[in-house]
N, C-alpha and C positions, 0 to 999 in steps of 0.2 A: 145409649150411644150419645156420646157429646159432636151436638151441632153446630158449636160454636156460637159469637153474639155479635151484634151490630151494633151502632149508637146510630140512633135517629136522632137528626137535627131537626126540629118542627117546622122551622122557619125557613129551610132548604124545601121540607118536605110540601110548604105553603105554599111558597114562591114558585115549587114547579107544577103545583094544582095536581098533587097526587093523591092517591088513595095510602094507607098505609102497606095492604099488599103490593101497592102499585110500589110504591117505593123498597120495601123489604128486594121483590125481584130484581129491581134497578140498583142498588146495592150491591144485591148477591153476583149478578153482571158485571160490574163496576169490579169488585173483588176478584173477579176469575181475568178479567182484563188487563189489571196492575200488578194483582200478585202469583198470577196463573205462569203456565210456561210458557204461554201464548200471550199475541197482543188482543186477542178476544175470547170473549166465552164458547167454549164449546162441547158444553152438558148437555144433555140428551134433555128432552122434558120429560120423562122418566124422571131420572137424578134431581132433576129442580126441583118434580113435586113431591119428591120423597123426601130432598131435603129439605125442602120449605113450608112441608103437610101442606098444600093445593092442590088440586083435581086438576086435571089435563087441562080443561076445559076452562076454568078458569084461568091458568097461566095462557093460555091460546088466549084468551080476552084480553088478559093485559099485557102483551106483548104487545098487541094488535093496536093499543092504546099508546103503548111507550113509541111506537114507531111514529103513531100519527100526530105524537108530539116532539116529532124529532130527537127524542133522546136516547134511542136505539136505532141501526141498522143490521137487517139480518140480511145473509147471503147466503145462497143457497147455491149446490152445482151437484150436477150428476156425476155420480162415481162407478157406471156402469149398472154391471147386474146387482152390486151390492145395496144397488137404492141412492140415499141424498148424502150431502154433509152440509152441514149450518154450519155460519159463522156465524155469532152475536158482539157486534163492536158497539160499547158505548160511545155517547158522544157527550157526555156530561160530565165533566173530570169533577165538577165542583159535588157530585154525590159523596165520594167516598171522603169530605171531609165534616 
């Protein structure tokens, strides 16, 4: 199965004192944001770590991480008995270049 490819910039990826997974996810964000149907990401974390081979657990870590450095915001709302819906809006336009 083709996953598709990213270009990492080092010096983006320096500048925002990221991990390379840290960045890969912010990225993958960033892409479902600009080129999605939506103005945000809204893959399951499921989908993220299948698409991105990481563990649940780890993407929960660096979420957790990308927030508290302000370059994601997630929104969360109840939809009843169906359970949640996330939103994941980047705030970092300069990723995806």
């Amino acid at each position: 199965m083709d996953k598709g490819f990213i270009t990492i910039n080092f010096s983006t990826m320096d500048n925002l004192n990221l991990s390379h997974k840290e960045f890969i996810v912010l990225k993958y964000i960033d892409s479902m944001c600009t080129t999605g149907v939506q103005d945000y990401c809204f893959a399951s974390n499921k989908t993220m770590c299948n698409t991105l081979n990481i563990t649940q657990r780890t993407l929960y870590r660096i979420l957790n991480r990308l927030e508290e450095k302000k370059l994601i915001t997630r929104k969360t709302r109840s939809i009843g008995n169906d359970g949640k819906e996330r939103r994941i809006f980047s705030n970092h336009s300069q990723v995806s270049k």
